[in-house]
N, C-alpha and C positions, 0 to 999 in steps of 0.2 A: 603443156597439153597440146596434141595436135589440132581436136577440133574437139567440139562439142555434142557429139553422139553419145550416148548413153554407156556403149560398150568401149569406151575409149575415160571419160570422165566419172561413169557410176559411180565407183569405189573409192573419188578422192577424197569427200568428206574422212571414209574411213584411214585411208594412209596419213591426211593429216592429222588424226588424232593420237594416229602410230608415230607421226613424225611431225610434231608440229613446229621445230624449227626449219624443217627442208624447207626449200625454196619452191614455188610453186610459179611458172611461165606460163603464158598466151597472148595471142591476140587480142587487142581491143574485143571485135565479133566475141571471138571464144569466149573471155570472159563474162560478157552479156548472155549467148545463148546458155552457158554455163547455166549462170544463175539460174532463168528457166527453168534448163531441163532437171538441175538438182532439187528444185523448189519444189515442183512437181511430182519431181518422185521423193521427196518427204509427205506428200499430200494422199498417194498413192500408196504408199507405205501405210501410214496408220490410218488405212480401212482395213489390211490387212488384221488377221488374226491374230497373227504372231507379233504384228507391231514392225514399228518403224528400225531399219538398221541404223540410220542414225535420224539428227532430229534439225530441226530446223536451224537452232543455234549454232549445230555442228557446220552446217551450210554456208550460214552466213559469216563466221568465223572463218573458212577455207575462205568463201569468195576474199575475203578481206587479206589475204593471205596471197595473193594473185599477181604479181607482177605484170602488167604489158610490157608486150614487146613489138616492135616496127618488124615487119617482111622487110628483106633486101638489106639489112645495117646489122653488121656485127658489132655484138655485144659482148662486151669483157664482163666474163661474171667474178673468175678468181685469177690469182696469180697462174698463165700460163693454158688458163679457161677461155674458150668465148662459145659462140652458138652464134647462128643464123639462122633463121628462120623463111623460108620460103612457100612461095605461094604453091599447094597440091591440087588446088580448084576442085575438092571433094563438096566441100560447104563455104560457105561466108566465115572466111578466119581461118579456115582449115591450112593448116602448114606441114611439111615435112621440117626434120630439124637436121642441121647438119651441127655438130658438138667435135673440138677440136678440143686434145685436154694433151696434157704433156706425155703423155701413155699413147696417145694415137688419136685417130679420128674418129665418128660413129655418123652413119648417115641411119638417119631414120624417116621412114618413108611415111608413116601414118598411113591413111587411105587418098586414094591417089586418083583424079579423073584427068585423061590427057587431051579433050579434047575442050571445048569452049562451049559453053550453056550459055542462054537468055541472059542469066542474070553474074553468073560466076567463069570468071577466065578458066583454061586447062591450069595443070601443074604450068612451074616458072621454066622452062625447059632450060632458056638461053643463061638463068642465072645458076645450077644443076652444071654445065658444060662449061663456068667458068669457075667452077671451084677449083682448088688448089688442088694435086694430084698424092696421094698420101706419101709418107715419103717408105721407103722401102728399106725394111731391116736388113 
């Protein structure tokens, strides 16, 4: 998960119940605002008339499903797999993901603020210009 925004995390109760062996990443933060904001909109949900998309079990089940991951330390997830994760300085936990897999690279940007808040750095810029350069078919 990149960050804990509603239109970024909404849906993941539902994809883990689509996929409840996938593996599910974040941030310490993420993880926590997570909670939160999915708790919430189960609360939010059944006032609704139609009822809740999923339910709170499904929530806490997902949250439990959550791996943390460290900014700045690459992680071996499979053979030939890893992921990094860097600071985007959108929210508290918010990361872009860079996934290195034997097929090629994928940078994923999530939402992204480049400059330095109160309380939250910009994106990681110097660690972004020290990644490795894809290699070239």
């Amino acid at each position: 998960m990149s960050h804990a925004h509603a239109d970024h995390i909404g849906a993941l109760p539902l994809a883990h119940i689509a996929y409840p062996n996938a593996p599910i990443y974040a941030t310490e933060p993420t993880q926590r605002l997570g909670a939160v904001m999915l708790n919430n909109a189960v609360r939010v949900m059944e006032t609704e008339a139609d009822g809740a998309m999923f339910t709170e079990e499904a929530v806490e089940t997902t949250l439990a499903r959550i791996q943390t991951l460290e900014m700045r330390t690459w992680i071996d997830l499979w053979e030939g797999w890893r992921v990094l994760f860097i600071r985007s300085g959108h929210i508290l936990g918010a990361v872009s993901i860079y996934l290195q897999t034997p097929e090629g690279t994928l940078f994923y940007s999530g939402d992204v603020s480049s400059f330095h808040q109160e309380t939250i750095d910009g994106i990681d810029l110097e660690q972004i210009n020290a990644l490795p350069a894809p290699e070239k078919s």
